[in-house]
C-alpha positions as CSV (number, residue, x, y, z in Angstrom):
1,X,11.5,26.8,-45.0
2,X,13.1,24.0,-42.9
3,X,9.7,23.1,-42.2
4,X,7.9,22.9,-45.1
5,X,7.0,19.4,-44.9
6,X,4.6,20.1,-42.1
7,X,2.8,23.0,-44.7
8,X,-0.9,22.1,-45.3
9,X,-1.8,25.9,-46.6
10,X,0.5,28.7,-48.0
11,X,-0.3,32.1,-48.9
12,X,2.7,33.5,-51.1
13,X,2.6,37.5,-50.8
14,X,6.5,37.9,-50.9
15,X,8.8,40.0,-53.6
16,X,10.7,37.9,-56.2
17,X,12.8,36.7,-57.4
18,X,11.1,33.2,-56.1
19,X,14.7,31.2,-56.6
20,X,14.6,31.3,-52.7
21,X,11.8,29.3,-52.5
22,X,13.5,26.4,-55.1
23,X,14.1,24.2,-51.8
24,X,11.2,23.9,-51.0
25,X,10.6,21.8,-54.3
26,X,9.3,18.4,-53.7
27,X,9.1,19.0,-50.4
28,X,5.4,19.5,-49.9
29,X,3.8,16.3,-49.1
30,X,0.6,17.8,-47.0
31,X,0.5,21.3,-48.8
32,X,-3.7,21.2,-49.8
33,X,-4.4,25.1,-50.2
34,X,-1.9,27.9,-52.0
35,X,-3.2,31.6,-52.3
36,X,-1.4,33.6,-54.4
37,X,-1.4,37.3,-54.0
38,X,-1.6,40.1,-56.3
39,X,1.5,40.3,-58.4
40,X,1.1,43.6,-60.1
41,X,4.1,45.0,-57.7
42,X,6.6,43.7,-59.6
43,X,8.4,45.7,-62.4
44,X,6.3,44.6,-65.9
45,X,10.1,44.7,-67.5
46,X,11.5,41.4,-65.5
47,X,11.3,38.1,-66.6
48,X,7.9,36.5,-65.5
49,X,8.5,34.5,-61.9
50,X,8.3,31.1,-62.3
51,X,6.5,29.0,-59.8
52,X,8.0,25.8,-60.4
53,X,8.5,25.1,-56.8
54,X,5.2,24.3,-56.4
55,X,4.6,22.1,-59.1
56,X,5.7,19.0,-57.3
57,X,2.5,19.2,-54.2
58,X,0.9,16.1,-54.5
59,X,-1.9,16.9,-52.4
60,X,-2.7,20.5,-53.8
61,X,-6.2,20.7,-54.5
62,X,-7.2,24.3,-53.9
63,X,-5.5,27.7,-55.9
64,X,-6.5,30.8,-55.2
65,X,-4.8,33.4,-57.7
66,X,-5.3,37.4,-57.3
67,X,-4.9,39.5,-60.2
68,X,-2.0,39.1,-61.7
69,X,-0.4,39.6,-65.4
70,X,1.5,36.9,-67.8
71,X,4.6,39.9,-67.6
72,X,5.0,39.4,-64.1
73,X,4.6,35.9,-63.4
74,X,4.4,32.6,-65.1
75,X,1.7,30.1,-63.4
76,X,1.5,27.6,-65.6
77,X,4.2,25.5,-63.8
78,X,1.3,24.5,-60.9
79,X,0.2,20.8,-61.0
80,X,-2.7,21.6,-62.8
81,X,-4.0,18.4,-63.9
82,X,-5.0,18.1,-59.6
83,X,-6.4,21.7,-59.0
84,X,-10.2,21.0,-58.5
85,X,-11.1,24.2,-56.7
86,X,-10.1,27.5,-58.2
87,X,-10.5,31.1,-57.0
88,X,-9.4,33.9,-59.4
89,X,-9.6,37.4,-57.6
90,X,-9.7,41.2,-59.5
91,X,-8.9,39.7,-62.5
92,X,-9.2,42.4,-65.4
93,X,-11.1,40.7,-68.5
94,X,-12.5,37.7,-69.8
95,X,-9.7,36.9,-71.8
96,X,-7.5,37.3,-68.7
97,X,-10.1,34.3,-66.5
98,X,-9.7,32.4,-69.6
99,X,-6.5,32.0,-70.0
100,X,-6.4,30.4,-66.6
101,X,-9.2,28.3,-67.2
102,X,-7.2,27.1,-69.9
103,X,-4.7,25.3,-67.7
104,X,-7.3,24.3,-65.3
105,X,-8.4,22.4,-67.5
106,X,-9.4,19.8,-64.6
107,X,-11.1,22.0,-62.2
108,X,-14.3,21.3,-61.1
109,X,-15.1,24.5,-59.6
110,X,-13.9,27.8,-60.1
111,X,-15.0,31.4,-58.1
112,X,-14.2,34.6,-59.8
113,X,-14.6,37.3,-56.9
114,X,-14.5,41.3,-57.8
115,X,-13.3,40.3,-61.6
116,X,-13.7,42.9,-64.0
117,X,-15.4,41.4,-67.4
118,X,-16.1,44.3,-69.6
119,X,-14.0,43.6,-72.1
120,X,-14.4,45.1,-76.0
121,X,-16.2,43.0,-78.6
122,X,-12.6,42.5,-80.2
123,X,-11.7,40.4,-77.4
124,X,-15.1,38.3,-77.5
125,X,-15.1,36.7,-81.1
126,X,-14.3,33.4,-79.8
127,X,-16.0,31.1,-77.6
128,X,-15.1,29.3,-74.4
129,X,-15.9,26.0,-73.2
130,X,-14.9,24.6,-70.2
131,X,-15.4,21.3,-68.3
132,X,-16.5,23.0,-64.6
133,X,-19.2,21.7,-62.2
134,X,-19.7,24.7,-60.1
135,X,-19.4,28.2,-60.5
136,X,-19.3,31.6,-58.4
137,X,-19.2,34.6,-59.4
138,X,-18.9,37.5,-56.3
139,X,-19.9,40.8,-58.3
140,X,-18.4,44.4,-57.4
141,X,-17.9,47.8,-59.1
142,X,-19.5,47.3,-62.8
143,X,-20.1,43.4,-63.9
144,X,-20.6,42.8,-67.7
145,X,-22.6,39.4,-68.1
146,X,-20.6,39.2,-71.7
147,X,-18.7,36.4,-70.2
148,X,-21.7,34.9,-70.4
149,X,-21.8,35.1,-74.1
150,X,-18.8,33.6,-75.3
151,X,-18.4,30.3,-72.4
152,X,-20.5,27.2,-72.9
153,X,-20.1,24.6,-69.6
154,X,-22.2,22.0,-70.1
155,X,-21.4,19.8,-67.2
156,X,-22.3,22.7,-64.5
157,X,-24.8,21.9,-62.6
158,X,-24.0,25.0,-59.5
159,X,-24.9,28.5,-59.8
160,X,-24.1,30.8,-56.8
161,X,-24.3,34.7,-58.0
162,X,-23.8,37.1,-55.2
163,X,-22.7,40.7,-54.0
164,X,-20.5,40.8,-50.6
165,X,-22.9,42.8,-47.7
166,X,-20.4,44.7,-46.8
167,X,-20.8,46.2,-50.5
168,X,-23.6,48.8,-51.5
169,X,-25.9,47.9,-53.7
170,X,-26.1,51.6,-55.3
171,X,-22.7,51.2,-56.2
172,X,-22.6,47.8,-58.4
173,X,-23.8,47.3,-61.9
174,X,-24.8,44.4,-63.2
175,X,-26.7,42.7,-65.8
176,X,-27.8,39.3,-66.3
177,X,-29.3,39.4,-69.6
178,X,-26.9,36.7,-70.9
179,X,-27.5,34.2,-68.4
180,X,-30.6,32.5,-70.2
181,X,-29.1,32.1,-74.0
182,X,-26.0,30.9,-71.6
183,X,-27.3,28.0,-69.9
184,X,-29.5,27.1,-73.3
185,X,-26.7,27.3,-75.3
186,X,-24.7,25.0,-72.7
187,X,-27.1,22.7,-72.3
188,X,-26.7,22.1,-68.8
189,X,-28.5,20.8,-66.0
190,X,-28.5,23.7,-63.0
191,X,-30.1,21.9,-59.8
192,X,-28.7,24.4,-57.6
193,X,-28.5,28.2,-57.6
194,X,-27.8,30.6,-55.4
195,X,-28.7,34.6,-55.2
196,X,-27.5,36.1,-52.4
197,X,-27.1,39.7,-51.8
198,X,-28.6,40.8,-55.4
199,X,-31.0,43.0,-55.2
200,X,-33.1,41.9,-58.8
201,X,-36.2,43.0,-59.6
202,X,-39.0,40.7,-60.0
203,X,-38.3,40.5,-64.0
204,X,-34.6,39.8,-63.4
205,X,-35.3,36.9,-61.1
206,X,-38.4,35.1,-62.9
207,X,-36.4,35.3,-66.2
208,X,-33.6,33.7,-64.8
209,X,-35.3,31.1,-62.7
210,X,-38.0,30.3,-65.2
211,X,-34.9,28.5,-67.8
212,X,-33.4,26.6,-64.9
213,X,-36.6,23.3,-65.6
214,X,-34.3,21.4,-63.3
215,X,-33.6,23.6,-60.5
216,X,-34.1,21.6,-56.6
217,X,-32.5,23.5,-54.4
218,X,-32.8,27.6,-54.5
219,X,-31.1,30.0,-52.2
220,X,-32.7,33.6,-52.5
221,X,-31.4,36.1,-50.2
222,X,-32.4,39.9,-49.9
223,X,-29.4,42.2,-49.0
224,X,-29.5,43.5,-45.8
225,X,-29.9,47.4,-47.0
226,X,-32.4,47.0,-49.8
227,X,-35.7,46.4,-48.1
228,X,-38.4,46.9,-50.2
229,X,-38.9,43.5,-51.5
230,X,-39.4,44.6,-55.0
231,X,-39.5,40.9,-56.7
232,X,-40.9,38.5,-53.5
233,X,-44.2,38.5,-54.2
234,X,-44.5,38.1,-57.9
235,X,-42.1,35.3,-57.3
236,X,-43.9,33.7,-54.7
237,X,-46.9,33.8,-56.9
238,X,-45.3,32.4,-59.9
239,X,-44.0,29.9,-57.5
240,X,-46.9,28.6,-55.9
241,X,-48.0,24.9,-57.7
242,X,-52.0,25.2,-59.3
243,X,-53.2,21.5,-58.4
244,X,-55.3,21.9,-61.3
245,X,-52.9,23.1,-63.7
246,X,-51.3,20.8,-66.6
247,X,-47.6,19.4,-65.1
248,X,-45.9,21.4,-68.6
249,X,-47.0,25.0,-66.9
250,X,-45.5,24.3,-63.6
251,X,-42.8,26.6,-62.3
252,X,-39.6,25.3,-61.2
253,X,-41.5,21.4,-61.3
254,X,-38.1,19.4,-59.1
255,X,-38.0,21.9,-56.3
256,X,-37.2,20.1,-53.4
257,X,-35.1,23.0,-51.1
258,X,-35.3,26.3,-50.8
259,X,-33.4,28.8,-48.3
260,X,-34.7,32.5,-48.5
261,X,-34.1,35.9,-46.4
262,X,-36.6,38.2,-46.6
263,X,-36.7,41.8,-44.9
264,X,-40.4,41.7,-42.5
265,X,-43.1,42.6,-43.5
266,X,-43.6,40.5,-46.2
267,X,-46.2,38.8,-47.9
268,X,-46.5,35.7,-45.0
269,X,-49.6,34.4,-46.7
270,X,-47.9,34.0,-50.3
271,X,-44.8,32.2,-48.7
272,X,-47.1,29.5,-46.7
273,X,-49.3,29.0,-49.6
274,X,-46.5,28.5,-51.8
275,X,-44.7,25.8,-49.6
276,X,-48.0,24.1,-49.1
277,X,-48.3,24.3,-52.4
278,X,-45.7,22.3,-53.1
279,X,-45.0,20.0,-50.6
280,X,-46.9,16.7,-51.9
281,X,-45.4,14.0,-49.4
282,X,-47.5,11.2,-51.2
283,X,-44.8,9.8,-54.3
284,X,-48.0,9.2,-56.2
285,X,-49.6,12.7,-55.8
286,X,-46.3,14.1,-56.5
287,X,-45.9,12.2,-59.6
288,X,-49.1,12.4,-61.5
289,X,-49.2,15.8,-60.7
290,X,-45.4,16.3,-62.0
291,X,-44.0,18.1,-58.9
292,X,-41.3,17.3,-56.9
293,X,-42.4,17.3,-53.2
294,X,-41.1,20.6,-51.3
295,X,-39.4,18.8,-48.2
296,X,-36.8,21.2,-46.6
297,X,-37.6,24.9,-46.1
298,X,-35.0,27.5,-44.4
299,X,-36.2,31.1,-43.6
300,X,-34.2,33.7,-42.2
301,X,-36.5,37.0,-41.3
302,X,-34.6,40.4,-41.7
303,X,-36.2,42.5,-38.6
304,X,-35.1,46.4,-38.2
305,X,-36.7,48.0,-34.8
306,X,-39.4,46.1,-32.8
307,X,-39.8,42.5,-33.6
308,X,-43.3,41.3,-34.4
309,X,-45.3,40.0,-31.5
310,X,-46.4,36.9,-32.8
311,X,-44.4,34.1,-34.3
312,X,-44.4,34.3,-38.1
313,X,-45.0,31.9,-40.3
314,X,-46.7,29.5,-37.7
315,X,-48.6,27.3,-39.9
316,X,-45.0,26.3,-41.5
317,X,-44.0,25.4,-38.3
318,X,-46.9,23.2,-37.7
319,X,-46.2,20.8,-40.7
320,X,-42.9,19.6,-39.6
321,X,-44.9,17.5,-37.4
322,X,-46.0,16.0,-40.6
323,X,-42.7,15.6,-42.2
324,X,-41.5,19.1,-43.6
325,X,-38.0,20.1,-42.8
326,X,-39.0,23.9,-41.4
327,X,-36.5,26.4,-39.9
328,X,-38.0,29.9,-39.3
329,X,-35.3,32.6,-37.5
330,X,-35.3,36.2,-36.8
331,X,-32.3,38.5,-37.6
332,X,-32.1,41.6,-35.9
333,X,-30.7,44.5,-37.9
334,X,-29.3,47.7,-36.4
């Protein structure tokens, strides 16, 4: 501990009692990231650790917390009022996240990673409003979107949603039926999103994407096992602008990036019609028509056995000499 001056990032995955650690106590000046482990190996029937001898870190910025229990350890000594990025790991409950959020009252964004949230109607009377920018929420075993019910964030403007690839998709439940009366009820502005890994069906992701009016960039990623691209090609079609239409039945109208992985074959044609659709380069165009010009596209092609013969998606890769931002890569899978 002679050294701790020098710490910039500590992860604490020692037995208590943390007394030892007291010199260390204002003697933290570069300490940016803590991780703390899972506490549920100490005995429920000792005095909750304190971890005081953090609270002095001037610089610390980032927490990390895995699941641990108010009998086992008491975390509300950390300099809270300077956490802006929080990470909560198998957390059991919604009541359990928001108890945490509670004293992070500052953070700005917060990841929840494997967290159980199914709890019991008792423990959901009560809503939840917190003050966070950006939000992630990794998904494993069974995921109730309840959470979703009782917390209202009006100032988030982040969504990233996804399910680890190393993870099966036949072995996670989800639902996301809560997400919509979430963000109305919230009021917030969602420009960026993220689904990654989630396996939806064309349903789940057109009712989620269709409340977010403000959405500019989207991330969409296929899991690497599921292959049958159940919801691309609806989406692509509810996508793609109609020049003709009225602006007020436009689809996602600010979309200005969009980052997708798709398993080949695919519906080619219905991706390049849909960018050209939508990328309007001329300001004017853009705005009578009430679109936001499509200017940065990222593809990532998810290819098992022989890869195809001719590039894909050539016509995409034509227009960057007119101004589109146009990555087009091939993945090889096992």
């Amino acid at each position: 501990m002679r050294h701790c001056v020098r710490w910039e990032e500590v992860r604490l995955n020692i037995p208590g009692p943390f007394d030892k650690l007291s010199p260390i106590k204002g003697n933290l000046p570069l300490l940016r990231s803590l991780t703390i482990d899972d506490f549920q190996i100490f005995d429920s029937d000792d005095s909750p650790e304190s971890l005081d001898c953090f609270s002095l870190a001037p610089r610390l910025c980032t927490v990390a917390i895995g699941n641990i229990h108010p009998t086992t350890s008491d975390i509300s000594t950390l300099p809270w009022c300077q956490i802006s990025d929080l990470k909560l790991h198998f957390f059991n409950g919604v009541g359990h996240v928001n108890d945490v959020l509670r004293l992070a009252a500052q953070t700005r964004s917060v990841t929840l990673s494997h967290c159980f949230m199914g709890d019991p109607p008792s423990n959901l009377s009560e809503e939840f409003t917190h003050s966070l920018e950006s939000l992630s929420v990794i998904l494993g075993g069974n995921f109730s979107d309840q959470c979703f019910r009782v917390w209202t964030m009006p100032r988030l403007n982040c969504l990233h949603l996804s399910i680890r690839e190393t993870d099966s998709l036949s072995r996670i439940s989800y639902t996301l039926e809560e997400l919509p009366s979430f963000v109305q009820r919230s009021g917030c502005v969602i420009t960026t999103l993220s689904l990654v890994n989630m396996g939806l069906s064309d349903v789940e992701a057109i009712m989620l994407l269709q409340c977010l009016t403000s959405l500019a960039d989207l991330t969409y990623h296929e899991h690497p096992d599921d292959k049958k691209n159940q919801s691309l090609t609806p989406l692509l079609q509810k996508m793609t602008i109609d020049h003709r239409a009225s602006s007020s039945t436009h689809f996602l109208p600010h979309l200005k990036k969009i980052n997708f992985r798709i398993h080949f074959p695919f519906a080619t044609s219905l991706l390049v019609s849909m960018v050209q659709s939508r990328w309007i380069p001329n300001e004017t165009d853009a705005s009578e028509m009430g679109v936001d010009c499509l200017g940065v596209v990222k593809i990532q092609i998810l290819v098992s056995g022989d890869p195809p013969v001719d590039p894909l998606l050539r016509s995409l890769l034509v227009m960057r000499a007119r101004g589109l931002q146009c990555t087009v890569s091939l993945d090889m899978l096992d």
